[in-house]
TIMAR-71585 format. One line per 4 residues: number of its first residue (from 0); their letters; for each residue x, y, z of C-alpha. Coordinates in steps of 0.05 Angstrom, whole numbers, plus 5000, padded with zeros to 4 digits. Example, Ala and Ser with C-alpha at 12.3 -4.5 7.8 and 13.67 -1.06 7.14 Angstrom:
REM residues 2
0 = as = 5246,4910,5156 ~ 5273,4979,5143
//
This chain:
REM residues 319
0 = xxxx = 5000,5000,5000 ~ 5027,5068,4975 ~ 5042,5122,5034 ~ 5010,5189,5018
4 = xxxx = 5073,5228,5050 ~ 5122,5186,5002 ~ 5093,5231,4943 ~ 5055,5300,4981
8 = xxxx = 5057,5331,5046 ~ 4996,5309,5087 ~ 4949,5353,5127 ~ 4948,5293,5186
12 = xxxx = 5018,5291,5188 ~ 5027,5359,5196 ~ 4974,5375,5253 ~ 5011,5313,5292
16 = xxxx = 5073,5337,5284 ~ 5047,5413,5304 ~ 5007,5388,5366 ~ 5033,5325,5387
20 = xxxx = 4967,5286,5391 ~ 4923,5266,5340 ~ 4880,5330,5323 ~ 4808,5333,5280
24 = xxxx = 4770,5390,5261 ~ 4691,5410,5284 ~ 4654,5441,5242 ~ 4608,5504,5262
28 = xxxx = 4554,5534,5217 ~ 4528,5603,5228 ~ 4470,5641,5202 ~ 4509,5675,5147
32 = xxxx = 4509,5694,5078 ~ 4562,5712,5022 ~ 4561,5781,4993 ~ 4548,5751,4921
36 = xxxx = 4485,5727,4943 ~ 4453,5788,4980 ~ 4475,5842,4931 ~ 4530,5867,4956
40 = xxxx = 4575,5848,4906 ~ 4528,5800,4863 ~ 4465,5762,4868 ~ 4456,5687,4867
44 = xxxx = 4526,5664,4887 ~ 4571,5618,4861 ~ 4543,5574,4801 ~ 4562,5513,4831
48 = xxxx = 4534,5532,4906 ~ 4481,5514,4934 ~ 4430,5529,4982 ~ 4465,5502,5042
52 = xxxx = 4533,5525,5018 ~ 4592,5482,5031 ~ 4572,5454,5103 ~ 4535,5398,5080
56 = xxxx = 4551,5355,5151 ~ 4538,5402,5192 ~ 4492,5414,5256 ~ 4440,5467,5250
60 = xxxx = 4454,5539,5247 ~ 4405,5551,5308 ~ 4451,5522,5352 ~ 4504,5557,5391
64 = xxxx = 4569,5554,5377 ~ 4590,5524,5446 ~ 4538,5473,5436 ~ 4563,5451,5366
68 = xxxx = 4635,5441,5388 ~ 4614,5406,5448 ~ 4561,5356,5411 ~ 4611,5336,5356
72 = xxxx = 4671,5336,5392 ~ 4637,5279,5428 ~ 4630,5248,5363 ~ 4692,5257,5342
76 = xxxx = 4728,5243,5405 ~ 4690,5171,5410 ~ 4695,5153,5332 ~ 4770,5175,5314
80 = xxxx = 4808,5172,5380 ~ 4825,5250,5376 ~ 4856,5284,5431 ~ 4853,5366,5408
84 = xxxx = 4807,5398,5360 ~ 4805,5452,5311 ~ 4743,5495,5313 ~ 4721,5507,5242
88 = xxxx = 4675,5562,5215 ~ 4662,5528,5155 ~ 4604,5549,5121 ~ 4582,5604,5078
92 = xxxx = 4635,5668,5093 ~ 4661,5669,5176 ~ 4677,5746,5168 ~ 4614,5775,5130
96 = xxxx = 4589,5803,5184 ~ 4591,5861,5228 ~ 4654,5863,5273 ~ 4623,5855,5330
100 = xxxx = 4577,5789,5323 ~ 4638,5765,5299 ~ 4684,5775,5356 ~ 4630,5746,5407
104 = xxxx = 4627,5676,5358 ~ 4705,5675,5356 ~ 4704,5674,5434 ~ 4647,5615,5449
108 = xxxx = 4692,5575,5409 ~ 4754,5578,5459 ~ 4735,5520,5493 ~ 4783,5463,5527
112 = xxxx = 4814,5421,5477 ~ 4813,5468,5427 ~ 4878,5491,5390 ~ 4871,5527,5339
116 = xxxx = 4815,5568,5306 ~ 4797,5562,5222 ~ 4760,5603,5195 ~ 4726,5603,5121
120 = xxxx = 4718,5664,5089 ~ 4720,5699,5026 ~ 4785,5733,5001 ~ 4739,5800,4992
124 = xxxx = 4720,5800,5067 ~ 4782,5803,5099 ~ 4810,5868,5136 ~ 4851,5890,5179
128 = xxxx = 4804,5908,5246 ~ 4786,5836,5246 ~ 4849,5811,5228 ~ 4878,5848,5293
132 = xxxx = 4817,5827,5335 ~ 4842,5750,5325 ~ 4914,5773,5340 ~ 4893,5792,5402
136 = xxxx = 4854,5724,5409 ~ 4914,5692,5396 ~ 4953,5719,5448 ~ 4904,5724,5507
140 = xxxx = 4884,5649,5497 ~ 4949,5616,5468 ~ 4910,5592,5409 ~ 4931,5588,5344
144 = xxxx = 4888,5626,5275 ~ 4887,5604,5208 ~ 4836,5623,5149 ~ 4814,5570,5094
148 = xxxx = 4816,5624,5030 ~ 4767,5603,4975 ~ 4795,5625,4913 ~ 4776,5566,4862
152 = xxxx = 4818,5586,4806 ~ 4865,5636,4786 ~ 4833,5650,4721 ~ 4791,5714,4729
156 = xxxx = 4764,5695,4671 ~ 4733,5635,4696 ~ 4722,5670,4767 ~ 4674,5721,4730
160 = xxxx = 4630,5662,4694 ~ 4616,5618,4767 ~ 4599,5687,4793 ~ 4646,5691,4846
164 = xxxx = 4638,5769,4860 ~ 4719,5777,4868 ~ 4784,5770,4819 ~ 4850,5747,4826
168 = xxxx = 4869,5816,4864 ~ 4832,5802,4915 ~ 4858,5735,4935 ~ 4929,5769,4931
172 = xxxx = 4910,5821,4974 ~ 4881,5788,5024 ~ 4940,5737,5026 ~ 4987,5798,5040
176 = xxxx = 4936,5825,5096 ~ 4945,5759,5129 ~ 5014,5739,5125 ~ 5041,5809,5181
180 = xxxx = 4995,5763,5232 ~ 5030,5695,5220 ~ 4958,5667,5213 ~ 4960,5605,5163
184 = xxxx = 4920,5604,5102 ~ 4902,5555,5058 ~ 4873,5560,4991 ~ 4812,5521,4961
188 = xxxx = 4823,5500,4895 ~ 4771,5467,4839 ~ 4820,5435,4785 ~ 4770,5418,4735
192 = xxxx = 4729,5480,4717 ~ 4703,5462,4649 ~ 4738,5537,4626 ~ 4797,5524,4656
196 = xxxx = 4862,5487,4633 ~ 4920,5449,4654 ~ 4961,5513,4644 ~ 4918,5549,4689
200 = xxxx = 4921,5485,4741 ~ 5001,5495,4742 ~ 5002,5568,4744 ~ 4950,5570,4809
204 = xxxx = 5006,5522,4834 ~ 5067,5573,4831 ~ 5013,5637,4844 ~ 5005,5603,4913
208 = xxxx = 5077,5582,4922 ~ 5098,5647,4905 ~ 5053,5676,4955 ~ 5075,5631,5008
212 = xxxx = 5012,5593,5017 ~ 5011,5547,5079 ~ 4965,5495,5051 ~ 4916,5473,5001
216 = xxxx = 4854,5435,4992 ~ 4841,5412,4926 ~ 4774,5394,4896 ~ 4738,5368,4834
220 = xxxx = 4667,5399,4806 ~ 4608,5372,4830 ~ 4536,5392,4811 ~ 4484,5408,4861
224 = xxxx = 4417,5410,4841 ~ 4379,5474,4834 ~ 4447,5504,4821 ~ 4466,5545,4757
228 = xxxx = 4522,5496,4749 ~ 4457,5453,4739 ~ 4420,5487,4694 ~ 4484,5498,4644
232 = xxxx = 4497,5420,4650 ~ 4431,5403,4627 ~ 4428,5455,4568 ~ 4501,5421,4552
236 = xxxx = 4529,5490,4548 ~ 4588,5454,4594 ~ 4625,5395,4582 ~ 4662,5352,4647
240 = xxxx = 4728,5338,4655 ~ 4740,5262,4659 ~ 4768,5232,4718 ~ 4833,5220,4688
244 = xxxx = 4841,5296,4669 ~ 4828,5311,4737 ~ 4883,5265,4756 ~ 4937,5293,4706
248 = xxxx = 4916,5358,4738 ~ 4922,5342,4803 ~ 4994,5314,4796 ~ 5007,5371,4754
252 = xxxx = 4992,5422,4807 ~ 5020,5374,4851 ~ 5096,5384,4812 ~ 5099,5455,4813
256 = xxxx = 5074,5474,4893 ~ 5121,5487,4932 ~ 5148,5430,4972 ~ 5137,5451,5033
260 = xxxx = 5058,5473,5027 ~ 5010,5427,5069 ~ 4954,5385,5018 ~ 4897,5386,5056
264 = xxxx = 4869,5336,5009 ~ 4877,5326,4935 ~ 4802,5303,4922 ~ 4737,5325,4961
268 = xxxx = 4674,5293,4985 ~ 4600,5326,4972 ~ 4528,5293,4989 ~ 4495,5252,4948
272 = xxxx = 4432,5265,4960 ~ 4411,5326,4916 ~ 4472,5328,4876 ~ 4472,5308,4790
276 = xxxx = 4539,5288,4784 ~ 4602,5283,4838 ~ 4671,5248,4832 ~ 4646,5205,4766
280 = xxxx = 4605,5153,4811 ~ 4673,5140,4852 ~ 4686,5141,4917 ~ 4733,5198,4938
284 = xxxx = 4790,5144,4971 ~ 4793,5113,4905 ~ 4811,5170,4866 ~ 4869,5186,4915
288 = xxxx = 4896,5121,4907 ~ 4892,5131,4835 ~ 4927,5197,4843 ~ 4984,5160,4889
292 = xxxx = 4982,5106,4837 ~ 5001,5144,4768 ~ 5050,5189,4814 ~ 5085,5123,4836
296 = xxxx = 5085,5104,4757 ~ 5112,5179,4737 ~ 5160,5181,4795 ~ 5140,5245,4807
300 = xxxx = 5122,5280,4871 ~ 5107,5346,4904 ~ 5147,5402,4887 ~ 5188,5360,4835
304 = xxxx = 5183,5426,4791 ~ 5191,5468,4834 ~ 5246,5506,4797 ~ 5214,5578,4781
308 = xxxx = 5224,5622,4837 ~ 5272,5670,4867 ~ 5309,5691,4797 ~ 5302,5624,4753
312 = xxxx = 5337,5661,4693 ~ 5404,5673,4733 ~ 5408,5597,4759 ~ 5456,5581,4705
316 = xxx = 5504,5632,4735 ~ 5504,5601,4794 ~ 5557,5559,4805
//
């Protein structure tokens, strides 16, 4: 059986070797919204979203944040052996609101047990007064802050058609708000956007090397129903990736990250219940393997092209 950190840097690996202990992440779900759905920047949000946003798991939205750490850390805790936890504001966008609501929801979370605090947001809602509010946070409670950045794809072309409400600037800027606070970010990434390419899949690898990205989660497209996404499926004005493009992609992006950058995972999960189409009728364990499999075959591994930074031209003067 292949090792997943013979060929990428794993996300387990790293929160063990951070916190000593075996670590898992709860999810909380507020009562938000994202400001391409309620006007602010666009209506109807992302093509491929849906109602529920990304939280599909999750407990209710009515219940307090205390409450939803303590009723799945139970879970967790009994099913997976964990020791510490990482409270994760997962759905919709964690920082869309005003300052205030947010700073009380930051502080139910600081429970025992809990190490660090995640928080999933938008790379348009992210500024400096709540930036400095989680400094603080950090220091009073000895807790550590890290955002999960969904960006998608570094094509603003694509980024305008799945109405994501933001460009390419924004992610940057956002990164470079972050990084003064040593918070960790990591980037969300969909691979196979039908207007995307492989170039684009390799150059959203060295935009978030270059950037200094602390980790990535990688996912393929999957089609909710009632979505956009669904509605342009249907009227075939879209045409799928196959799995094995995804793959290529995947090891291709894969090749050019930074070595050092944490993979989160290189395949996601979604429901399916109310969902067309999602990971080509395979289960998402399968595909990894397949991913470890062909990268095995290639030889190949993280960061094995990792050759473009810090003055590549003036390499061959270098002696």
């Amino acid at each position: 059986m292949m090792e997943e950190k013979n060929y990428y840097r794993v996300y387990s690996d790293y929160l063990k070797e951070k916190y000593g202990t075996k670590v898992y992440k709860l999810p909380i779900n507020l009562p938000l919204t994202c400001p391409n759905r309620d006007g602010c920047v666009g209506y109807g949000g992302c093509v491929f979203c849906g109602e529920d946003g990304a939280g599909y798991e999750n407990l209710s939205n009515t219940i307090s944040v205390r409450d939803q750490l303590l009723e799945n850390k139970k879970y967790i805790r009994k099913k997976y052996k964990a020791e510490k936890f990482i409270a994760y504001f997962q759905n919709f966008s964690n920082t869309y609101m005003d300052l205030e609501a947010f700073k009380r929801y930051v502080k139910d979370a600081i429970l025992e047990d809990i190490v660090e605090i995640s928080i999933s947001t938008r790379p348009d809602c992210i500024s400096d007064s709540y930036l400095e509010f989680l400094s603080i946070i950090r220091e009073e409670n000895n807790i550590n802050i890290s955002f999960e950045l969904g960006l998608q794809t570094v094509n603003y072309h694509t980024l305008k058609i799945i109405n994501r409400g933001h460009s390419l600037a924004e992610f940057i800027d956002a990164a470079l708000r972050i990084k003064p606070y040593g918070f960790d970010i990591c980037a969300h990434v969909i691979l196979d956007l039908p207007w995307d390419t492989m170039e684009d899949a390799i150059e959203c690898a060295k935009i978030l090397s270059a950037l200094s990205i602390e980790q990535v989660k990688l996912h393929s497209l999957y089609i909710v129903e009632n979505t956009v996404l669904e509605r342009m499926y249907k009227d075939s004005e879209i045409i799928l990736l196959s799995k094995d493009e995804y793959i290529d992609r995947a090891i291709a992006f894969l090749e050019y990250l930074h070595p050092n950058t944490v993979i989160q995972r290189v395949i996601g999960r979604a429901p399916e219940e109310n969902t067309l189409f999602v990971n080509w009728n395979t289960s998402w364990w399968k595909i990894k393997d397949e991913i470890l499999e062909k990268m095995a075959q290639m030889k190949t591994y993280q960061g094995k092209k990792f050759d473009y930074l810090n003055g590549k031209a003036l390499k061959k003067f270098d002696k």
